[in-house]
C-alpha positions in Angstrom: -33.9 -15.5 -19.3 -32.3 -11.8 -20.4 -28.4 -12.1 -20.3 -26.7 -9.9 -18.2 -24.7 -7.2 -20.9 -21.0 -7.1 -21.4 -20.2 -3.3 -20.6 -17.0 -1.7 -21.3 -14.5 0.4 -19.5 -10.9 1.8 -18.4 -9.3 2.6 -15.0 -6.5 3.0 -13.7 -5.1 0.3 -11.2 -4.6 1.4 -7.1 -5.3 -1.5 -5.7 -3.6 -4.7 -5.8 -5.2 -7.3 -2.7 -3.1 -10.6 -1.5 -4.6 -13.2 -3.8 -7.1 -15.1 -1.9 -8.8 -18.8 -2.4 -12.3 -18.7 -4.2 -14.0 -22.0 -4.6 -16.3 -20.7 -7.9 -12.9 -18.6 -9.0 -9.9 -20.8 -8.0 -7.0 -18.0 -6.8 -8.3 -14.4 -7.5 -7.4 -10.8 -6.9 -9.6 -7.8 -5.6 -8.3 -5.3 -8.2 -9.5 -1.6 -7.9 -8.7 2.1 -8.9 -10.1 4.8 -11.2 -11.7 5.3 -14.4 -12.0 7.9 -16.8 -14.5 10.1 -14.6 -12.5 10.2 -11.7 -14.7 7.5 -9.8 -13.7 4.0 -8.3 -14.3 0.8 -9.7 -13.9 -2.4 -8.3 -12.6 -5.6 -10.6 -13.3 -9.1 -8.8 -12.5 -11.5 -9.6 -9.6 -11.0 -11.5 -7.3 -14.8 -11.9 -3.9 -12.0 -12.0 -1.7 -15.4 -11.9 -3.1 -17.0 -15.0 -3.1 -14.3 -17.0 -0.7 -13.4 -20.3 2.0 -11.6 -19.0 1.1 -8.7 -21.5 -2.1 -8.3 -19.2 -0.7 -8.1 -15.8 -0.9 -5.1 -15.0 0.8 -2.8 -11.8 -0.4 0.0 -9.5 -1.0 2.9 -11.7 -1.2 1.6 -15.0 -4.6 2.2 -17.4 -5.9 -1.0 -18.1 -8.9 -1.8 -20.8 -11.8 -4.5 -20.3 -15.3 -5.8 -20.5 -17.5 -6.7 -17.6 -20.6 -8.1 -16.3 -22.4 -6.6 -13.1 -22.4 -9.3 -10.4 -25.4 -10.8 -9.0 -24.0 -11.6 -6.1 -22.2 -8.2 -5.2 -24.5 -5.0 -5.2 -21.8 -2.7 -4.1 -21.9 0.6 -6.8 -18.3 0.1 -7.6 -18.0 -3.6 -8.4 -17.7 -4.8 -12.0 -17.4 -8.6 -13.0 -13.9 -8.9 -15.3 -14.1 -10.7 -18.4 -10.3 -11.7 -17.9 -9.4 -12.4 -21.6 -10.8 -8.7 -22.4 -8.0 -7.0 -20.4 -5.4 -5.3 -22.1 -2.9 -3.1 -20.3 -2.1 1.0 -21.3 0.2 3.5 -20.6 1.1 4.2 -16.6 -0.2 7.2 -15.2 2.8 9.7 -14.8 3.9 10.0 -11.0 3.5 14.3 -12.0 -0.5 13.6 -12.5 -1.1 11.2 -9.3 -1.5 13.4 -6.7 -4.1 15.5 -8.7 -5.7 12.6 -9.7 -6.5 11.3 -6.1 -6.7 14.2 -3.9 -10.5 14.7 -4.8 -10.7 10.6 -3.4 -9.1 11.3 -0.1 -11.3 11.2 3.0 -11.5 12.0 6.5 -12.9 9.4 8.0 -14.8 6.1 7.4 -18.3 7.6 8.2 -17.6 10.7 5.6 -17.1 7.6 3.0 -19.8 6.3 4.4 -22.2 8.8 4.0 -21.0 9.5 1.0 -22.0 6.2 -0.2 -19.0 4.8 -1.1 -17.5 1.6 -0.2 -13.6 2.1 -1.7 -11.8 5.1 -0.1 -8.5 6.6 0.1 -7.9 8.0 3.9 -4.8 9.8 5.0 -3.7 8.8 8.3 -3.1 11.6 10.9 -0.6 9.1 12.2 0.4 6.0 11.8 2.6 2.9 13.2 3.3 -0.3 11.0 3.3 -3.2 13.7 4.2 -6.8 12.6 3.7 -10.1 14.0 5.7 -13.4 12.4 3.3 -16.3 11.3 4.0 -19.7 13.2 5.0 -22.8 11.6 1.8 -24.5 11.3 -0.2 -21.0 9.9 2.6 -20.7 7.0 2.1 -24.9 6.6 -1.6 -24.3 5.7 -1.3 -21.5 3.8 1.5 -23.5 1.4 -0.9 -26.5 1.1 -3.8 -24.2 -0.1 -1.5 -22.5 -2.9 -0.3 -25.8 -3.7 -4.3 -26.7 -3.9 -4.6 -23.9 -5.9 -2.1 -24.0 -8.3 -2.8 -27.7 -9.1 -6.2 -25.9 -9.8 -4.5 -23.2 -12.3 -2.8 -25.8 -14.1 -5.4 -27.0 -16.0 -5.0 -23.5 -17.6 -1.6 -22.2 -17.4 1.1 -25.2 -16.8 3.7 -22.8 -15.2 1.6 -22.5 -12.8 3.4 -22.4 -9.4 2.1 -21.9 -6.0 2.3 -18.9 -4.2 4.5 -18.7 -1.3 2.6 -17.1 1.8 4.3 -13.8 3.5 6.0 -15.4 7.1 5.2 -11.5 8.4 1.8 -10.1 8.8 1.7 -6.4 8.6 -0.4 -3.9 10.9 -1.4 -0.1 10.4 -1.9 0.8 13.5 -3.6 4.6 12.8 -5.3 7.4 13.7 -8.1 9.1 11.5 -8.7 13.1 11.3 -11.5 12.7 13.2 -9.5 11.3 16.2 -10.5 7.9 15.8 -7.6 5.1 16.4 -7.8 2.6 14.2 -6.1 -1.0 13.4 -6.2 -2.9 10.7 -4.0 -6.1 8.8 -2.9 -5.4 5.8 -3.9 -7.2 2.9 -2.1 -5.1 0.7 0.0 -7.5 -2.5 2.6 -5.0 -3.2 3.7 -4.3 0.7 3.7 -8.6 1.2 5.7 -8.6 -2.3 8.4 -5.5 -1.5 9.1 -7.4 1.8 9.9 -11.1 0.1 12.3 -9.0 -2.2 13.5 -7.1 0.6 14.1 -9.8 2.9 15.9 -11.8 0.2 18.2 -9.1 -0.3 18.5 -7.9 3.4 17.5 -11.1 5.5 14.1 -10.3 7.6 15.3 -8.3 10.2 16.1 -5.6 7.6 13.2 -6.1 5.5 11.2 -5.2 8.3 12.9 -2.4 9.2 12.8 -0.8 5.4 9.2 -1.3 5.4 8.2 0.8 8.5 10.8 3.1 7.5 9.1 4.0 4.1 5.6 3.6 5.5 6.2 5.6 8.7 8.3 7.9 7.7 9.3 8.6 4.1 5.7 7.8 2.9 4.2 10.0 5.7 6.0 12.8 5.5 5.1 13.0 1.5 1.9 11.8 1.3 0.9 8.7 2.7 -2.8 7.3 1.8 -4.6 3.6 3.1 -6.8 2.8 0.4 -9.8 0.3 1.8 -12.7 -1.5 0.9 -15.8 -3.0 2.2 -15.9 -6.3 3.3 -17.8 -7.8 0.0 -20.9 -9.6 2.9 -20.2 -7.6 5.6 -21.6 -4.3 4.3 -24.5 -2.1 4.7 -25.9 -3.5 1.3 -26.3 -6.8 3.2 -28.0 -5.2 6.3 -24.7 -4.9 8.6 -22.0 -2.4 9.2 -19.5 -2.1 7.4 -16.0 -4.1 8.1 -13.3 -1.8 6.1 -10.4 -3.8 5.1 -7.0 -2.1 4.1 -6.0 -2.8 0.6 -3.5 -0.7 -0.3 -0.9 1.7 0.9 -0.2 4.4 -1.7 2.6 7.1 -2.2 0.2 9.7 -4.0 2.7 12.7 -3.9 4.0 14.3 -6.8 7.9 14.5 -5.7 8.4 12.0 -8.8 9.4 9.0 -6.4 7.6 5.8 -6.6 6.2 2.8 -5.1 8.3 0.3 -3.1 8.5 -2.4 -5.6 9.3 0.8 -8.8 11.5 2.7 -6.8 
C-alpha cells in the first residue's frame, strides 16, 4: 500500500476553535489561516495543549509544518499536522493584516459557497453578541470530560491539566450583506479565553459587558470579520448542505490595535 506523502507548508494562524474531545485524537484544535499564496488552510488535528510551549502559536503568527492529506476529510483546505514538525515564526505586523485579508472577505455564505470554499471571512452588516449562562449540570459534564481528557494527555505531557469549560456561551446574532439574519454560537478560543481573564479581573457581569462592547462596537466600527468553517460531515463533500460554524472573530483593521487577549 502507497504511503500517503508528508508535504510541507507555512501559514499564518486566524483561527483558533474551543478545543473539542476526539476519540482517535484525545483533545484537539481546529487551527486555520493563510499561507504564502494568500489561500486558506485548515490544520486538524492539532493537540495545541500538549505541545512545547515554543510551538504554541497565537492568532497571526507564521507557523512552519509538515502534513498529510486526510482520508477522512476531502474538504480543499484541510491538511493533517504532523504536530512535532511545527515550529512557530515571526507575527504578521497589525500594518499588513488588513491587506492581507480583504481579498478573503465575503458577502455572503452562498458567494463562499459558490466559490468553492469552505473557510470564509464575512463582515457582518450588523451584529449583536447575545449570551446565555451554562447550568450547573452542563459545566459538571464538561469538567468531567477535560478531566477525561487530561488524564488522556498525561501519558504525554505530565502538566497536563484539564481545561476549565467557559460558564458563558456566546452568540453572534448577525446580518449578512445580502440581508440574510443569521445566528450562530461561538466556538471561537480566544473570545472563551478573554472572558475567563476578564471575568477574573472584572467578576462576570463586567466581563460580559467588555466583550459586547469590543465586539459590537469598537470591533465594528473598525473592521469587524466572523471567520467560519464547514461543519467537517456536514458539507456538500458529504452530500448535504453546508452547516457554517463560527470560528473566529477577527479585528482585521490596520489602526495598529490588537486582539482582545494582545491588546
Amino acid at each position: 500500500m502507497a504511503q500517503t506523502p508528508v508535504l510541507r507548508d507555512e501559514c499564518f494562524i486566524l483561527v483558533k476553535a474551543q478545543p473539542h474531545r476526539s476519540s482517535k485524537y484525545f483533545e484537539t484544535v481546529c487551527c486555520a489561516g493563510i499561507g504564502r499564496d494568500g489561500r486558506w488552510r485548515r490544520q486538524y488535528p492539532v493537540p495545541f495543549r500538549i505541545l512545547n510551549d515554543s510551538q504554541k502559536f497565537k492568532r497571526w503568527d507564521w507557523i512552519d509544518y509538515q502534513f498529510t492529506s486526510s482520508k477522512d476529510d476531502p474538504r480543499t483546505e484541510s491538511q493533517k499536522v504532523v504536530p512535532e514538525t511545527v515550529t512557530v515564526g515571526e507575527s504578521v505586523k497589525k500594518s499588513e493584516r488588513s491587506r492581507l485579508l480583504s481579498p478573503l472577505i465575503r458577502h455572503s455564505f452562498q458567494e463562499a459557497e459558490k466559490r468553492g470554499e469552505s473557510l470564509t471571512l464575512i463582515r457582518p452588516k450588523e451584529i449583536e453578541i447575545v449570551y446565555s449562562e451554562k447550568t450547573d449540570e452542563e459545566i459538571s459534564s464538561e469538567r468531567a470530560k477535560h478531566a477525561e481528557l487530561a488524564a488522556q494527555m498525561s501519558l504525554f505531557d505530565a502538566t497536563a491539566k484539564p481545561l476549565e469549560p467557559c460558564p458563558i456561551q456566546f452568540t453572534a446574532s448577525w446580518r449578512d450583506y445580502d440581508g440574510k439574519k443569521r445566528r450562530h454560537e461561538c466556538d471561537d478560543w480566544e473570545t472563551s479565553t478573554a472572558f475567563s481573564r476578564f471575568e477574573r479581573e472584572y467578576g462576570r457581569k463586567k466581563a460580559i459587558e467588555i466583550i459586547r462592547s469590543k465586539y459590537e462596537e469598537e470591533y465594528f466600527a473598525s473592521g469587524l470579520a466572523l471567520a467560519f468553517s464547514t461543519h467537517s460531515r456536514r458539507n456538500v463533500h458529504f452530500g448535504k448542505t453546508n452547516q457554517w460554524l463560527l470560528v473566529g472573530v477577527i479585528r482585521i483593521d490596520a489602526s495598529g490595535q490588537g486582539d482582545l487577549l494582545w491588546r
